[in-house]
N, C-alpha and C positions, 0 to 999 in steps of 0.2 A: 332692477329693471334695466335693463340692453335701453341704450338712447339709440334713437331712429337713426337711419342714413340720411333722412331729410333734413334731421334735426341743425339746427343752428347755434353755432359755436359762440356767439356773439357776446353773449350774457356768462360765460362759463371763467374765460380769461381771467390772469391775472390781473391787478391793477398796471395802467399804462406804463412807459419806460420812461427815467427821466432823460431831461433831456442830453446827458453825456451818452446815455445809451441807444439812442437812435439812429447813429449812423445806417446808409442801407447799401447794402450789396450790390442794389441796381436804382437808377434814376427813375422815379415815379413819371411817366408817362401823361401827358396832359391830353391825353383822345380814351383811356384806357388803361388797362392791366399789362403790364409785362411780363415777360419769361425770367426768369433766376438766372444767374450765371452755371457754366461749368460747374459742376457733376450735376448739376438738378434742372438739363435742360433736354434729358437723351428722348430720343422719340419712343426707346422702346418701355418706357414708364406707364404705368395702368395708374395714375392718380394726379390729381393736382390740387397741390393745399395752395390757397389764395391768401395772401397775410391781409393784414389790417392797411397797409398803403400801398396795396395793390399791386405786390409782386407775386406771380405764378411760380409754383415748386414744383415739378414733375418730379414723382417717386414713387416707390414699388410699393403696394397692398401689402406683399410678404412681409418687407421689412418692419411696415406700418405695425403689423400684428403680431411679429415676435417681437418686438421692444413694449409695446404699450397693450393691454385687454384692454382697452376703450376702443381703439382702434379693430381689434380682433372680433369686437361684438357689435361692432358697427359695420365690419364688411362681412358677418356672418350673417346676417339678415338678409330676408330676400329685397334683390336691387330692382327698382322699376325698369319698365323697358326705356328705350328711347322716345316712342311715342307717349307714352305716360304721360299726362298733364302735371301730374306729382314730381316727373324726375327733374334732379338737380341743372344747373345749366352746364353745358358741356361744353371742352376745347379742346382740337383737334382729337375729337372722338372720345375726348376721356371726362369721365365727372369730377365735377370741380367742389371742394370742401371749403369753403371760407371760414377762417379760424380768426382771433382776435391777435394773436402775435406779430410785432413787426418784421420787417424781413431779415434783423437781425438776428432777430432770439430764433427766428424759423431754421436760418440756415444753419447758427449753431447746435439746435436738438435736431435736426436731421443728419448732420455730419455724426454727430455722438449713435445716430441709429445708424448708420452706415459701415460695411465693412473697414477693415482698417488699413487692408492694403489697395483698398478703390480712394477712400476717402481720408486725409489724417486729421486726427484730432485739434478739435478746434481752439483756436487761442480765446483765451476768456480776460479780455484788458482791463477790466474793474471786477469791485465790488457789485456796483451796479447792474453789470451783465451778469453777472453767475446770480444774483438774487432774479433776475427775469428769467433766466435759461433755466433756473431752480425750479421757479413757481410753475414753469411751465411743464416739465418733466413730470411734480406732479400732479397738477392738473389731469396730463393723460396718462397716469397711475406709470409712468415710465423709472422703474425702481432701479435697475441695475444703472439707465442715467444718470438718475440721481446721485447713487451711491459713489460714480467716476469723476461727477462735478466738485462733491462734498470734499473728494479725495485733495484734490486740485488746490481747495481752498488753501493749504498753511502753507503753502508757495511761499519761498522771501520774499517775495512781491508784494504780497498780502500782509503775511503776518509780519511785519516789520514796521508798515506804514497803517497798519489800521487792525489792529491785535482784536480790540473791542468789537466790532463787527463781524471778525472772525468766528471770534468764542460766541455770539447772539447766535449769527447765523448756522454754527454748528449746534449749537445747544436747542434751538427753532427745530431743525431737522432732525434732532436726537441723532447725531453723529457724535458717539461718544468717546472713542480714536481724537478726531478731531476735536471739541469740545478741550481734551483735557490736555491735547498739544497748546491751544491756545491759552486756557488757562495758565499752562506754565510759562508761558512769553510774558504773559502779563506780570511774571514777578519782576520783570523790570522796570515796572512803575510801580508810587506807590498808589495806592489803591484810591487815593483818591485824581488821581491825577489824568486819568482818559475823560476826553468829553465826551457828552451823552450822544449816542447814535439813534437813529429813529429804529435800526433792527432790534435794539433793547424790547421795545414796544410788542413784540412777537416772543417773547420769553415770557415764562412767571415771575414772581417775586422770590420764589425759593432758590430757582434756578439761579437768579445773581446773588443771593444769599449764601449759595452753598462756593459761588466763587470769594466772596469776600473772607468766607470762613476759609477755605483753601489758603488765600492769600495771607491770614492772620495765623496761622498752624506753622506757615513752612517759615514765617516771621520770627515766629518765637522757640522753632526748634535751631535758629542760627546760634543761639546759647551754646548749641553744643560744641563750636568750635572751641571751645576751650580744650578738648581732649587734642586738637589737630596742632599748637603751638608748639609743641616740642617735634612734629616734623614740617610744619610749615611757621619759620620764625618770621615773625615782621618784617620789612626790611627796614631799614634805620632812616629817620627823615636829621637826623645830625649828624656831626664829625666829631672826631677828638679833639677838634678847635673849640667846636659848642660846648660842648662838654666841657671841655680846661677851661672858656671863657665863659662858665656860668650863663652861656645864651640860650640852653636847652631850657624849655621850661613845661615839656613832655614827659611824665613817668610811661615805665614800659606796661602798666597797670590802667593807668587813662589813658595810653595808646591801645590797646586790646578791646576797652571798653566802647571807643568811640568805633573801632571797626565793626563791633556784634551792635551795635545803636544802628550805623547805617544799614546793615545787613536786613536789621529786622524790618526799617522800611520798605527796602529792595533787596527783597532775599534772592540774589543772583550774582556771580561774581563780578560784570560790569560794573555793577555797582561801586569798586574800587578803581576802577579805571576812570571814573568819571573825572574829568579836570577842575570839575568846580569846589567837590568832594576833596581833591588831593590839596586844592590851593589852599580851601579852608584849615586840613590838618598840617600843613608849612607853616602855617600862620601860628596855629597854636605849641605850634614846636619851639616857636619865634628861632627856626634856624638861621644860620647864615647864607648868604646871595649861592654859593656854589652847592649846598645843599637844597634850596628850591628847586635851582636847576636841574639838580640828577632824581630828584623826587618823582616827579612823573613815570619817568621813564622806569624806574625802578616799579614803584607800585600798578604798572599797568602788567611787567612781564609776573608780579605778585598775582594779581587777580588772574592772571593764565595759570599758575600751577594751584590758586586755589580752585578752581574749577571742580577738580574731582573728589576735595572734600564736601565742599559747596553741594554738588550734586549728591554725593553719597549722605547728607541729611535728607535732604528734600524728598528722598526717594525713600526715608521712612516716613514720612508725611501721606497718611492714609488719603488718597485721591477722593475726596468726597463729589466730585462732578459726576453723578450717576445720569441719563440719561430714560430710565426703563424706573416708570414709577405708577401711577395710580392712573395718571392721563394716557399711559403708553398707547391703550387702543384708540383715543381721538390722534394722538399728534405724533408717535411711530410710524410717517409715510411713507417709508424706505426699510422698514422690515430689518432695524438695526437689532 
């Protein structure tokens, strides 16, 4: 059933922004409603979506209706006149749509509806925003925005500093692209080690199930590196001093073993660059002071040419992050 052109938005909205998210575009007016800034303020606009702290959006019907069919079936119905007791209230001649979003989430999904060379693409500075600017896309079934915000997310901005959120929120929206970018970020911890996010709460239990399994597969195929040591040799954490002077107390057998050990917790090659990781395996080398020192440096340019072993296991590790399963017709919103 087509929802009315009278109908009210009010009850439809996502839950409200927190409060990092609410910045607004324009200053809330203490007599009233304001106008939007620049591009959503032209006179020759046929609409005005009114947000939740009372800023006015002037923007096109067409655009409304090739981005979103909520939109499309709300201005194919017939419109009341002006006289109408029914019709909506008006400003400067145009009908006004009151929506529950604030005027930041507003102006970011209208910039995403807007051509690209009138309008460019809108900065998304959290988490927080792209989970409102999300709900809201689909709220009015707006798919191809969705699918540009979704894109956005493994940004190093993102996936660096909050991986866990990443993978919720793409796994939420069955972006499976995404989903299984973020999954493999997260072999740089180990698995137990993100704290809980509240976007967990919007996923299944299978759904982090199948991550943990991910994360325990590409663990324990690090074993394979044994085939890689005769072209990637260790580098030596002693000298011929240690050595002459019985200070070595490293075999090259439990050096090999303690690399596939950290591996398997953080199966990624940082994971040897790490300094706390290098300081610990110094220690049990019990090298001498000028071998601590070149130790680092050595095992970080290591963990750069193990990369492409590193990765050439991981990438027989069958990606079990599916996205298209049994739920797909309720929580597929985006037509992945």
């Amino acid at each position: 059933m087509s929802p009315s052109p009278l109908l009210s938005l009010r009850d439809l909205g996502p839950d409200p922004l927190p409060d990092c998210a609410t910045d607004e575009p324009a200053q809330r007016s203490p007599v009233g409603p304001v106008d939007a800034p620049a591009p959503f303020n032209r006179a020759n606009a046929d609409v005005i979506l009114r947000t939740s702290d009372h800023v006015d959006y002037r923007f096109y019907k067409l655009l409304l209706s090739l981005a979103s069919p909520f939109f499309a079936n709300m201005f194919g119905l017939p419109q009341p006149g002006p006289l109408d007791g029914a019709a909506d209230q008006t400003k400067y001649g145009l009908p006004i749509i009151p929506v529950t979003e604030k005027s930041l989430v507003l102006q970011k999904l209208l910039s995403f509806c807007s051509p690209v060379y009138d309008t460019p693409l809108p900065v998304l500075e959290n988490l927080d925003v792209v989970m409102s600017v999300l709900d809201a896309a689909d709220k009015y079934d707006m798919k191809c925005v969705g699918k540009v915000i979704l894109k956005m997310i493994t940004a190093p901005e993102f996936l660096e500093h909050e991986p866990m959120r990443v993978f919720a929120i793409a796994c939420r929206y069955r972006a499976e692209a995404e989903t299984n970018i973020a999954a493999r970020y997260m072999l740089r911890f180990a698995i137990w080690e993100p704290a809980y996010v509240t976007e967990l709460d919007f996923i299944s239990g299978s759904d982090y199930q199948r991550l943990v399994k991910y994360h325990a597969g590409c663990g324990q195929a690090m074993s394979q590196l044994v085939r890689f040591w005769s072209l990637f040799p260790l580098p030596p954490l002693d000298c011929k001093f240690c050595r002459k002077n019985g200070l070595s107390r490293l075999t090259l057998k439990n050096y090999q073993d303690c690399v596939i050990d950290a591996l398997r917790v953080r199966p990624c090659a940082e994971t040897l660059a790490n300094a706390e990781w290098i300081d610990g395996m110094v220690r049990k080398a019990g090298s001498c002071q000028g071998c601590r020192d070149r130790a680092p440096r050595r095992m970080e340019q290591y963990a750069r040419e193990l990369i492409v072993p590193i990765n050439e296991i991981i990438s027989e590790v069958r990606v079990i992050i599916q996205c298209q399963d049994a739920l797909s017709s309720l929580l597929n919103r985006f037509e992945w």
